[in-house]
Residue, then its C-alpha position, 0 to 999 in steps of 0.5 A: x386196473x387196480x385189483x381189490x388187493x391193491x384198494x384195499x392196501x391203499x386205502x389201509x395206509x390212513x391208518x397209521x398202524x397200517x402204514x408202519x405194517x406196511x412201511x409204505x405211506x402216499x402222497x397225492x397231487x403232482x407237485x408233492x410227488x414229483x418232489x418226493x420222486x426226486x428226493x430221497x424217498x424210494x418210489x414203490x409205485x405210481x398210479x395216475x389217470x394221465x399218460x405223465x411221469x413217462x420218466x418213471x419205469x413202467x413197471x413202476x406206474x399204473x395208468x388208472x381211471x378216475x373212478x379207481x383213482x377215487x376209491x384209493x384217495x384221502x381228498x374229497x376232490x382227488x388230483x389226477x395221481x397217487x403215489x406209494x413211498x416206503x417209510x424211510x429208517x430215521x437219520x440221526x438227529x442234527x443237533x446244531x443250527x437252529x432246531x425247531x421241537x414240537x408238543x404234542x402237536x395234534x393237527x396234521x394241517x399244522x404240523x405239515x404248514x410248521x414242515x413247510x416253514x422249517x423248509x422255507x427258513x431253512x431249518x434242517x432239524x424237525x423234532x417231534x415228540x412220540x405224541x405228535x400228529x404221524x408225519x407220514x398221515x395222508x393230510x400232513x404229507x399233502x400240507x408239506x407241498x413237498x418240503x417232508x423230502x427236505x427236513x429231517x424228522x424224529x420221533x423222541x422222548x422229548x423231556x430226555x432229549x431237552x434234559x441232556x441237549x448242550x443247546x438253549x431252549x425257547x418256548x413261547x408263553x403269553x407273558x414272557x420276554x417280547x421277542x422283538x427286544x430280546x437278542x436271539x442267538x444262532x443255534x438252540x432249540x425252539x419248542x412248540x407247544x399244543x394247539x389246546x394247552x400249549x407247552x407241557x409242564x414237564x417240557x416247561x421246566x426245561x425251557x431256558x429261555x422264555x419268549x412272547x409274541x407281544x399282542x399290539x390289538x388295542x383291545x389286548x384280548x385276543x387268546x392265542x394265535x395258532x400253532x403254525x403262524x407263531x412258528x413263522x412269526x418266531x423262525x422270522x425274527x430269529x432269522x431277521x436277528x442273525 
């Protein structure tokens, strides 16, 4: 039985003051936690309304009942667990390969489908500036479907770390060089902008290389494409190119 210390705990760690407090963040579903139960990340307890994850020590999971389980969950619909996980110390940056960085990138959903993408095209780096979206906000960490346990994340000052990285620095703007007919190096570093207002000025003066995702609409009015599908069509093309 879940005590109202527990609940209360829990249901804090949306917050995301809370969560560094506490440095504990949850995950919910069993497909995310049984990733994150493998990886890296340290298990601090598991609560589920089944008799499952009978792999995990006892004094480590908690069978609840549905109702408790509904005062402890982000999701409207809760899945059947929720588990714990302290908020690991953050690995040094790997600065080679192909890196992706993000603006300013404010909707968890994005930012955990942008995680997945990285995950799927095999980017090991994840750059984020201080203003970006809490990695470890409830609504990312069930976007990653897992893959928060394979790619290495940081918090930066963004405009320092562009002024003084050895790396090419790509952004994408509605008119620039088209993508498609631009060769695309193995390494460098490809910078994501704003849902709203798209790359910063300040990060728009360190970018190296411009790029567009070129419109074919016959109409050619079509403002913009959302954050997380530019990153998939742009990580495609530099992996199809090399």
């Amino acid at each position: 039985m879940l005590s109202k210390n527990q609940i209360k705990l829990i249901s804090s760690l949306q917050q995301k003051k809370h969560r560094f407090a506490n440095q504990l963040f949850f995950a919910e579903g069993v497909k995310v936690i049984q990733e994150l139960v493998k990886s890296n990340f340290e298990l601090e307890h598991l609560y589920t309304t089944n008799e499952d994850f009978t792999d995990i020590a006892s004094n480590k999971r908690s069978v609840i009942s549905e109702n408790e389980l509904n005062k402890i969950s982000a999701l409207s619909t809760p899945n059947t667990c929720l588990a714990l996980f302290k908020i690991p110390l953050e690995s040094k940056i790997i600065e080679s390969g192909l890196v992706v960085a993000l603006d300013s990138i404010r909707d968890p959903g994005n930012l955990g489908t942008i995680l997945r993408l990285c995950d799927w095209f095999g980017i090991h780096q994840l750059i984020c500036s201080k203003e970006t979206v809490d990695i470890y906000n409830p609504k990312v960490v069930q976007a990653t479907m897992g893959s928060i346990a394979r790619v290495n994340v940081n918090y930066i000052d963004l405009d320092a770390f562009l002024k003084k990285t050895k790396l090419p620095v790509f952004g994408t703007f509605m008119d620039s060089e088209n993508i498609y007919k631009t060769t695309l190096p193995q390494e460098g570093i490809i910078v994501m902008g704003n849902e709203a207002n798209g790359i910063s000025e300040n990060i728009e003066k360190l970018i190296t290389k411009r790029l567009t995702i070129p419109r074919f609409g016959d109409l050619q009015i079509t403002e913009s494409l959302n954050v997380a599908t530019a990153t998939a069509i742009i990580l495609s093309e530099f992996r199809r190119q090399n």
